[in-house]
N, C-alpha and C positions, 0 to 999 in steps of 0.2 A: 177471811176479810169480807166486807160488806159490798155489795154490788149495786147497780143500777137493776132497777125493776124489768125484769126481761119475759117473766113469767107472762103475763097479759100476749105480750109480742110471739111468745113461741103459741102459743095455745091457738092464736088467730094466725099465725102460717101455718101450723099444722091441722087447723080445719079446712083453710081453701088448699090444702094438698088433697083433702081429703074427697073436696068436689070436684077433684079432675081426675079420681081414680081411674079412670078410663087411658090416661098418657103414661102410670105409673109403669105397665107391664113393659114397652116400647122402652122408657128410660131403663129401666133395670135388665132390660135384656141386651142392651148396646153396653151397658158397664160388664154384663157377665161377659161378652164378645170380647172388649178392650182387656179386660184385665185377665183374660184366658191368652189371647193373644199373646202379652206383653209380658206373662209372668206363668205362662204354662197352665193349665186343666189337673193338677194336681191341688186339690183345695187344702191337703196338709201343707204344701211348701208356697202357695201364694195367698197373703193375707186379704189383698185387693178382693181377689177373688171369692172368698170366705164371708167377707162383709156385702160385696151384691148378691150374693146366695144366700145370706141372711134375709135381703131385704125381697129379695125372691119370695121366698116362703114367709114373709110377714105379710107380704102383698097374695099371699093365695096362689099362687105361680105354681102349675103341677113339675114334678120331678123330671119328669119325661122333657117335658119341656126345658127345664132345665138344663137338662146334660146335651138334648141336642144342640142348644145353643155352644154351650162348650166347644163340642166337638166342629162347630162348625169353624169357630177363634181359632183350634188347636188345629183347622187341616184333615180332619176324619170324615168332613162334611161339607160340601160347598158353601159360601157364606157372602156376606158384605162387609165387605173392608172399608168399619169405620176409621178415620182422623178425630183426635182429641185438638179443640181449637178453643183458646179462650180469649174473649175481646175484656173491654176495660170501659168505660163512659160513667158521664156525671148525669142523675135525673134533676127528678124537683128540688128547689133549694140549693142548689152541688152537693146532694148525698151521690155518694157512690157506690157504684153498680159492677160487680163482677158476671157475666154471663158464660157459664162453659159450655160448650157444645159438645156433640157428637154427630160426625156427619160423613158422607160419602159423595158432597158434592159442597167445594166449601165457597165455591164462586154462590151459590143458590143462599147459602148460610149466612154469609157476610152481606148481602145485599137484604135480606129478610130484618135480620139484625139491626143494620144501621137505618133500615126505610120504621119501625118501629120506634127505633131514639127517636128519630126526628120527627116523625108525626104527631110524640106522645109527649112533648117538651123538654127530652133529653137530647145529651151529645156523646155520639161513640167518639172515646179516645183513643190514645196509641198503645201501645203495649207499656206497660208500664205506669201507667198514667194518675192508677188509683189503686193498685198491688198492695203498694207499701200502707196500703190506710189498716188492711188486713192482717190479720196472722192465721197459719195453716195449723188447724188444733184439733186432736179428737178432743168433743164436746158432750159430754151426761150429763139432764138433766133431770134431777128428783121431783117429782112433786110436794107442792107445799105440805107439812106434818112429819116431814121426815127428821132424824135425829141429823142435826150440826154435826156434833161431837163423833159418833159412831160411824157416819159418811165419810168425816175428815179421815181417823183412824185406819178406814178399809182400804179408801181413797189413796194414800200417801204412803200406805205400807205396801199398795201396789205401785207403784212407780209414777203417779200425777204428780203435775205439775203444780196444779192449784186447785183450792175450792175455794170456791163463792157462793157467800150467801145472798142469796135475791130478798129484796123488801117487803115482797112476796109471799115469803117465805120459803120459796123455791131453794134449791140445791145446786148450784153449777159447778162438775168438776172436770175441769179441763187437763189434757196430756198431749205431750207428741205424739203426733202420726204413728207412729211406730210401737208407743205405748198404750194406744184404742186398747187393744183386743183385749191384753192382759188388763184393763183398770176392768172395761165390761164385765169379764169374766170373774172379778173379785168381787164387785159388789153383785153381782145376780146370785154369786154363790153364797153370801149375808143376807141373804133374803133383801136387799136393796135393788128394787125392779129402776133403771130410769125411762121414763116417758118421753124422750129425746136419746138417740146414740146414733152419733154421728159423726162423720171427718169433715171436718167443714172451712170456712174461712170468715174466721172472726173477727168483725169490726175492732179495731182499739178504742174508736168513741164512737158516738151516736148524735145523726141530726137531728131535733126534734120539727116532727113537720105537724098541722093540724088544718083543719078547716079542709079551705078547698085546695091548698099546697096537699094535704095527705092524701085525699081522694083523687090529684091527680098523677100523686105519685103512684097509688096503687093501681090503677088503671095501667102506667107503663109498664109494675112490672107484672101484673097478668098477661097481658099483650105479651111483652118478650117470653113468661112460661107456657103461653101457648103455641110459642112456633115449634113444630116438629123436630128439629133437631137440637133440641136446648134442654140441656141435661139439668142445671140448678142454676140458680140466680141468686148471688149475694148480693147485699146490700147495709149501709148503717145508716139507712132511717129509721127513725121510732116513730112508728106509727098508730093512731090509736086503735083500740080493740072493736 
């Protein structure tokens, strides 16, 4: 089925991720913490875990480092005991803003957060607030040239949910939570690399913002990804490249 153009959109978030390489190791190392923690230091039996150890080692992260964080979630090693916390707010426009944390002091966290909406011409809401605009999907994204047809095929014989085509010509094939690993692991093994793998939380629609609405939207959400304890920031504005 045919998509809304997302291609331009992922390409410009995933270059300003790439100029804050410096917060990536910090994030990825509180997700190895959380989901060792919460699901055990056996990276056969906990998928969580499997996926930030991916992104470990996509991010350059040595091994050593690695397992000492483990060990440190699993109890083998003194550590910090993060809380997963996730707030809800409307920015520029009423696009909505999902913000998850990770943190060890969440009085410090919520006050950071909501002093950000507010100076940046957003509103933190209540729990709930703008959930439901989302849906919780693992997310592959092809790049433009790749085969429709062939994608579909690999895609769907693995257990996806959906593909979309972007106007783009980009690829999007989306699954449940639970079906990531196995869709990833079908298309990497067809020589189908995606440029995007991720679990994420996907807008159902998109605001379109421009001018000086987009620039002030994107100024809020740089601000809220540069506070320390902010793990990823969803959001459904479209904004331009």
């Amino acid at each position: 089925m045919a998509g809304h153009s997302k291609w331009a959109n992922i390409q410009h978030r995933k270059g300003r991720q790439d100029e804050k390489r410096g917060k990536i190791w910090t994030r990825v190392i509180r997700e190895i913490m959380v989901a060792a923690r919460q699901g055990g230091g056996d990276l056969n039996a906990n998928p969580r875990l499997r996926l930030a150890v991916d992104k470990a080692k996509a991010a350059n992260m040595p091994a050593d480092t690695i397992k000492r964080n483990i060990d440190k979630a699993t109890g083998n090693l003194e550590g910090v005991n993060y809380e997963e916390i996730r707030y809800e707010g409307y920015g520029i426009g009423g696009a909505a803003i999902i913000v998850d944390t990770m943190t060890d002091n969440k009085v410090r966290t919520v006050a950071e957060v909501r002093h950000v909406f507010s100076k940046y011409g957003g509103n933190l809401g209540t729990e709930g607030s703008v959930a439901f605009q989302f849906r919780h999907v693992g997310q592959l994204v092809l790049a433009p040239g790749q085969s429709e047809d062939r994608v579909m095929e690999v895609a769907l014989e693995a257990g996806a949910d959906d593909v979309v085509a972007d106007e783009d010509g980009a690829i999007e094939v989306l699954t449940v939570p639970s079906g990531f690993e196995a869709v990833k692991n079908a298309l990497e093994a067809a020589g189908l690399q995606p440029e995007v793998a991720e679990v994420t939380m996907r807008p159902e629609n998109t605001i379109e913002l421009s001018g000086d609405d987009a620039a002030r939207m994107q100024k809020l959400l740089d601000m809220l990804e540069d506070l320390d304890d902010v793990q990823d920031v969803f959001h459904n504005a479209a904004l331009p490249s």
